[in-house]
C-alpha positions in Angstrom: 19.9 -24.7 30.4 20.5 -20.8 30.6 18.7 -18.5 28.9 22.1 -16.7 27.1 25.3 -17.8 25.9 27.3 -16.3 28.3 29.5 -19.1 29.9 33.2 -17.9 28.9 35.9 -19.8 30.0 39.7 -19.5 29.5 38.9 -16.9 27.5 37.3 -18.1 24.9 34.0 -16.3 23.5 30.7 -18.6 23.4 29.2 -16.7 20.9 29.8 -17.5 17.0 28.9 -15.8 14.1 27.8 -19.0 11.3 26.0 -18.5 8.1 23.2 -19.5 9.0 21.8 -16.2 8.7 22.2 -16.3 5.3 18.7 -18.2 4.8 16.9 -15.4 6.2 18.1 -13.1 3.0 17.9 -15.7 0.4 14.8 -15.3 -2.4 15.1 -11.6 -3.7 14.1 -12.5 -7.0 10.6 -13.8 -6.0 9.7 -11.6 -3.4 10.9 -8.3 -6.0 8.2 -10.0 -8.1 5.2 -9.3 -5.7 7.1 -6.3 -4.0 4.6 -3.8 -5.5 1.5 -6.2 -4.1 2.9 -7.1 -0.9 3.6 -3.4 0.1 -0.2 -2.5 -1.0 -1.6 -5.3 1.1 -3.4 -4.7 4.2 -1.4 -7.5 5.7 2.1 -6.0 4.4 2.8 -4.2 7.6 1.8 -7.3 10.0 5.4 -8.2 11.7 6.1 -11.7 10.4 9.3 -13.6 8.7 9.9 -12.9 4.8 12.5 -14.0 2.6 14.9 -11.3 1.5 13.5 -8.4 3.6 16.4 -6.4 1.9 14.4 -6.3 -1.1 12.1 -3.9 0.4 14.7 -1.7 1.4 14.8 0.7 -1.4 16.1 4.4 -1.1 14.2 5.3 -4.8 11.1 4.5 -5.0 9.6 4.9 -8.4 7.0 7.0 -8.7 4.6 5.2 -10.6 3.7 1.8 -11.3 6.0 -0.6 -14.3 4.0 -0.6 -17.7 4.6 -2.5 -20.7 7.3 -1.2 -23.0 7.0 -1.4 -27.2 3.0 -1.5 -27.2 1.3 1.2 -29.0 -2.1 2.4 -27.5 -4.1 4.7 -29.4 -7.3 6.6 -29.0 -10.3 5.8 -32.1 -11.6 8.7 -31.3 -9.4 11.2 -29.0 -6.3 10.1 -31.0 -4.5 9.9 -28.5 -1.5 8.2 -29.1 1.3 6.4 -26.2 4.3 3.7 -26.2 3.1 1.9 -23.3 0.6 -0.2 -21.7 -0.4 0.8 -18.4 0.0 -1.6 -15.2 -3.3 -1.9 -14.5 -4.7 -2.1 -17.9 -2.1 -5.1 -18.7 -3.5 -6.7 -15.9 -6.6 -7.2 -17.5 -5.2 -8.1 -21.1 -1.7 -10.0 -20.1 -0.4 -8.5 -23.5 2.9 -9.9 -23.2 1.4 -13.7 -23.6 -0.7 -12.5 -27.3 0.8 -14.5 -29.8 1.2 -12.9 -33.2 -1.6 -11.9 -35.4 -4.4 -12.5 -32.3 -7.2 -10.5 -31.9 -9.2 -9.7 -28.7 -11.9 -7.4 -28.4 -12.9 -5.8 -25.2 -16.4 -4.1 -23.5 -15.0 -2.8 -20.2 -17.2 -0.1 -18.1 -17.5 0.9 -14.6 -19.6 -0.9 -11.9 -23.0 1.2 -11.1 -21.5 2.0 -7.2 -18.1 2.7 -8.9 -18.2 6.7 -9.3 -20.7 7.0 -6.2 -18.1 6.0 -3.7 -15.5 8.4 -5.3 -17.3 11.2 -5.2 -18.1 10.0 -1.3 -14.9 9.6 -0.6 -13.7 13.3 -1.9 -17.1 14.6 0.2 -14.6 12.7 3.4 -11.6 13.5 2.5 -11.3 15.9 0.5 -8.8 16.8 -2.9 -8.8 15.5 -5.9 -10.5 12.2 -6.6 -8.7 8.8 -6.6 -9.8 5.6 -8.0 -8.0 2.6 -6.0 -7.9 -0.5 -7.2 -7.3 -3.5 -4.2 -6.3 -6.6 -3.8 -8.6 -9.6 -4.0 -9.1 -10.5 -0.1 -8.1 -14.5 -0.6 -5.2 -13.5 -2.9 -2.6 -16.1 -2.5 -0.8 -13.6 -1.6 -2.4 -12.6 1.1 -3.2 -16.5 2.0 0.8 -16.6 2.1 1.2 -13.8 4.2 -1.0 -15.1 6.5 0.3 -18.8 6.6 4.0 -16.8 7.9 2.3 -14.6 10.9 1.1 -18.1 12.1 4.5 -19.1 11.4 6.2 -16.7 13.2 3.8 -17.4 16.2 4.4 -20.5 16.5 8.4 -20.2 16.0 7.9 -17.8 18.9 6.2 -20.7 20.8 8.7 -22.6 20.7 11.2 -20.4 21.1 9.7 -19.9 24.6 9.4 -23.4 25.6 13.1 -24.2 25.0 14.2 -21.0 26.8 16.0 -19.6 23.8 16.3 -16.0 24.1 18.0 -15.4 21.3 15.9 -17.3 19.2 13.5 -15.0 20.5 15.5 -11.9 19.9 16.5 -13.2 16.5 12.5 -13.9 15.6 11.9 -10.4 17.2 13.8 -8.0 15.5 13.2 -9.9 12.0 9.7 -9.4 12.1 10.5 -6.2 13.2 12.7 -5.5 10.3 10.2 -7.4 8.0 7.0 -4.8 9.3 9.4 -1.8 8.9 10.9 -2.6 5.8 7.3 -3.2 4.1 5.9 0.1 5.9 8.7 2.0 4.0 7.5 1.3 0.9 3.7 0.7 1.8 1.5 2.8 -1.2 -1.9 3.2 -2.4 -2.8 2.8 -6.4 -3.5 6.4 -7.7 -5.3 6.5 -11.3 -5.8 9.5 -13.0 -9.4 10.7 -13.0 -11.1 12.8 -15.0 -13.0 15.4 -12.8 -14.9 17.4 -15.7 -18.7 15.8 -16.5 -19.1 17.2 -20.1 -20.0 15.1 -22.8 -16.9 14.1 -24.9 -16.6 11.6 -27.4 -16.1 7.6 -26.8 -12.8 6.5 -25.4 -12.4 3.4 -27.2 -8.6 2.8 -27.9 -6.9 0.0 -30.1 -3.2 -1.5 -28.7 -0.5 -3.2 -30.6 2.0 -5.3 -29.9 5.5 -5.2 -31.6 4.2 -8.6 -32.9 1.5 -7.9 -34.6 -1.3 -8.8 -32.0 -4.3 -6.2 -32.2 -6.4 -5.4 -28.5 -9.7 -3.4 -29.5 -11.0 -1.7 -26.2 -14.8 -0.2 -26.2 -15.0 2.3 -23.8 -16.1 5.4 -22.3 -13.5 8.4 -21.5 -13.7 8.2 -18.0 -12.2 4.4 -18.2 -9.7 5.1 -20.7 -8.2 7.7 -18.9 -7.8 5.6 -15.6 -6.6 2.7 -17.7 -5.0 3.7 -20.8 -4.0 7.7 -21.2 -3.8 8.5 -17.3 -0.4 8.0 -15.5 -0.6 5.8 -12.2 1.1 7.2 -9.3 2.1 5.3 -6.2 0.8 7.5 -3.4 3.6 6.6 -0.5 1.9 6.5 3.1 5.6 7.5 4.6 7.5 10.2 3.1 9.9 12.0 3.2 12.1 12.1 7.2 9.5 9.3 8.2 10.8 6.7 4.9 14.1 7.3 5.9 13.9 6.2 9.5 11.8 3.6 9.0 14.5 2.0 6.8 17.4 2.8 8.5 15.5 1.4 11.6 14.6 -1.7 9.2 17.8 -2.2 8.0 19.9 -2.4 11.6 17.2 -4.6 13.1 17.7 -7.2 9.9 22.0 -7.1 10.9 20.9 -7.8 14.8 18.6 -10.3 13.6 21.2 -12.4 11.5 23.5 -11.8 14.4 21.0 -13.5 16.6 20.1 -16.4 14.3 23.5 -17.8 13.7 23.6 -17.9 18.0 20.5 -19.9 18.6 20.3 -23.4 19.8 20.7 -25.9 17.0 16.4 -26.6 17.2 15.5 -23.3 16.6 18.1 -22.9 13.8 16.4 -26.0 12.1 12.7 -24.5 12.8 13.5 -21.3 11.3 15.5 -22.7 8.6 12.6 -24.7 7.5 10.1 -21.8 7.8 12.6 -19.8 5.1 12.4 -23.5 3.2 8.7 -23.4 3.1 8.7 -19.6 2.9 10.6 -19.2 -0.5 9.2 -22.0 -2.4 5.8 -20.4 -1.4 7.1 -17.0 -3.0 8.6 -19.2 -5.9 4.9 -20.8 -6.9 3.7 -17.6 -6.7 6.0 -15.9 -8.9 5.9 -19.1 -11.6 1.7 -20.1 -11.4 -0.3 -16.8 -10.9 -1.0 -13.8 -12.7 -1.4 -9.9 -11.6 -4.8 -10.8 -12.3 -5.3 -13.2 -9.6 -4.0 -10.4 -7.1 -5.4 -7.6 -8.3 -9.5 -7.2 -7.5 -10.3 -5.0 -11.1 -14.0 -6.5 -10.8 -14.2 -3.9 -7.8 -14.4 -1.1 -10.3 -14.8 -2.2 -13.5 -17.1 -4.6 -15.5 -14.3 -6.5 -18.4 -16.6 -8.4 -20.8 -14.4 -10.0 -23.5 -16.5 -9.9 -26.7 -13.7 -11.8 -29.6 -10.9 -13.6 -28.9 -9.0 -15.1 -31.9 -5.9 -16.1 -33.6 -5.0 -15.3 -37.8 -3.3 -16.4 -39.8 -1.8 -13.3 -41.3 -1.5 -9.3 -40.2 -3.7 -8.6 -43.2 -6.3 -10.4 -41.4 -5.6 -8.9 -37.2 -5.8 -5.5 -39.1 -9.1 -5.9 -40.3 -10.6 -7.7 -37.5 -9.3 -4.1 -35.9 -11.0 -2.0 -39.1 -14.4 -4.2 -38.4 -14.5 -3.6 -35.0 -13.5 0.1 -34.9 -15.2 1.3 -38.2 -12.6 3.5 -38.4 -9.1 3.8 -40.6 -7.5 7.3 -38.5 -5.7 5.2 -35.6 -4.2 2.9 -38.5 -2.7 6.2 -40.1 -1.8 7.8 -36.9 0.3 4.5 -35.8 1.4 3.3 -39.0 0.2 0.2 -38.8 0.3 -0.3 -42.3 2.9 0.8 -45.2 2.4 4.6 -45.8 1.9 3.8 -49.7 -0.8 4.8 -51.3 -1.9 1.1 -51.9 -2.1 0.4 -48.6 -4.0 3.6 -48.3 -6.4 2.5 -50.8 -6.5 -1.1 -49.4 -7.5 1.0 -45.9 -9.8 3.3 -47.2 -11.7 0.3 -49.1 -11.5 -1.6 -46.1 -13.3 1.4 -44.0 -16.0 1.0 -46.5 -16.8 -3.0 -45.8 -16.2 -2.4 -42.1 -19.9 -3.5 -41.8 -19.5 -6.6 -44.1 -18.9 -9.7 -42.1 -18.1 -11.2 -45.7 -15.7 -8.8 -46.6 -12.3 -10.6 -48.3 -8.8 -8.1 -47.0 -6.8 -10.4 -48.8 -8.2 -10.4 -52.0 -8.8 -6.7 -51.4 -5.0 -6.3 -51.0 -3.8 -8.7 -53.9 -6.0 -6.1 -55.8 -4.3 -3.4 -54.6 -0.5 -4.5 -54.2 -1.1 -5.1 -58.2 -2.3 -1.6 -58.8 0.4 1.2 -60.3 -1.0 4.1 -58.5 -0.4 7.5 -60.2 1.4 10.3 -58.4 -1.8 12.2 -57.0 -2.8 11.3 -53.0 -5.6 8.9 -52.3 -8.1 9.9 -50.3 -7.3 10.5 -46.5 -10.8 10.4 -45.4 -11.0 8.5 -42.3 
């Protein structure tokens, strides 16, 4: 058994160009779902096989992490007001999967040690402060990512026992491709932090969904603006001259390595087409049965303690579990979440007044005042 394909006789070339290949680039959707995570793991970088390394090849980059489009957040206090959820916030309150009317209500703080290592970290580094947020250390992500490199190995294994040297080439510059392609886009988490120390007031915030779902969030500030008002920027370890080589070095390493793959012995082809097998129905679970949540360590900063979770039966009755739990009418106003008539101005103002009655009825309160024929002069806008 030789070692290459070389034997050429009458002309005829020995080497053939199948689609086998095709398996290794098979799976983009799945992997594009954990792109963000795999490129922030500590493992990411580990040469390896991975379905649809292409995926990772991207020439734009975006700048900051995906957020949640048509949620309102606004600040109780700050009045802050924004059109999205952020990344990291919505990894803690899922808010795509509220049902309508629900109501949750949120204590979430920062761990004692949280702040101390920051300001550590600047003492070291130097610049502006940066929270990170990593990944849980037996992520299944990470549990995957593992599971390939002893893959890989043992692909290489037995690559060497059957004296395939392609099949070694082919595993080669695959995992070579796979390392460079993840190093390309390989980022930190960077949340906003505020850096002044004076007293300001409470950041508690209140978010809506397009729904109808109400998320009340007590909070201090310095939490709200890493999780809610801040803007999270992915902080790119290779920039610039070094981003491009990488992927152009990625990206001719994945061709060779198809070219190499559809020429191996018919064993190693099997092997390697099973490892994709296993490999993309891995990816798949993943993608279908767990959360950001599950990847994402947020108990490394922050303590989440979930104080009211509840369904209703109406909006009347989310909005004033959100009036109850605020105390406050000003972030209704400010996001319309009622009519702007003055009888749901009255209803509010009337409901800011029974915020501390448990027994309080809205919907009587608003039968009362949907009846009412309010005369032409403005009801009160205290708030």
């Amino acid at each position: 058994m030789v070692w290459f394909p070389l034997n050429v006789e009458d002309g005829a070339v020995s080497w053939s160009f199948d689609i086998v290949g095709l398996l290794a680039v098979v799976g983009g959707s799945a992997i594009e779902k954990h792109a963000q995570a795999i490129t922030a793991s500590p493992f990411g970088s580990f040469p390896r096989l991975l379905p649809a390394p292409e995926t990772m090849l991207n020439t734009d980059r975006p700048a900051r992490l995906p957020a949640v489009k048509d949620v309102t957040v606004v600040g109780v206090y700050s009045g802050n007001k924004f059109t999205e959820l952020n990344f990291f916030a919505d990894v803690i309150h899922n808010i795509e999967s509220l049902p309508p009317f629900w109501f949750q209500s949120y204590r979430i703080s920062h761990k004692e040690d949280a702040n101390a290592d920051l300001d550590k970290d600047v003492e070291q580094k130097g610049g502006p402060p940066k929270a990170v947020i990593p990944l849980h250390k037996f992520c299944p992500l990470n549990l995957v990512t593992f599971a390939s490199i002893l893959m890989t190995i043992a692909l290489f294994v037995w690559a060497g026992v059957q004296h395939e040297a392609v099949g070694l080439l082919g595993l080669g510059t695959m995992s070579l491709s796979t390392s460079m392609a993840c190093m390309s886009a390989q980022w930190r988490p960077s949340l906003s932090v505020r850096k002044a120390r004076g007293k300001v007031v409470d950041g508690d915030v209140v978010i809506r969904t397009r729904s109808g779902a109400f998320v009340c969030v007590k909070c201090t500030e310095e939490v709200a603006r890493e999780l809610y008002a801040g803007t999270e920027v992915c902080d790119y370890v290779f920039t610039g001259r070094y981003h491009q080589a990488l992927l152009a070095t990625s990206t001719v390493l994945l061709m060779a390595a198809i070219i190499f793959f559809s020429n191996t012995g018919w064993k190693i082809q099997i092997a390697v087409g099973l490892a994709y097998i296993i490999l993309n129905l891995a990816y798949w679970a993943m993608a279908l049965l767990t959360e950001p949540s599950e990847m994402w360590n947020m108990e490394d900063r922050y303590v989440v303690e979930k104080l009211e979770d509840h369904e209703n039966a109406n909006f009347t009755l989310v909005l004033w579990d959100a009036i109850r739990t605020t105390k406050r009418i000003g972030w209704a106003k400010k996001t319309q979440a009622a009519p702007a008539t003055k009888n749901w101005a009255g209803w509010l103002a009337e409901a800011k007044e029974n915020s501390h009655k448990q027994d309080w009825d809205p919907e009587g309160a608003r039968d009362k005042w949907m009846q009412m024929k309010l005369e032409k002069h403005e009801v009160d806008d205290d708030e």
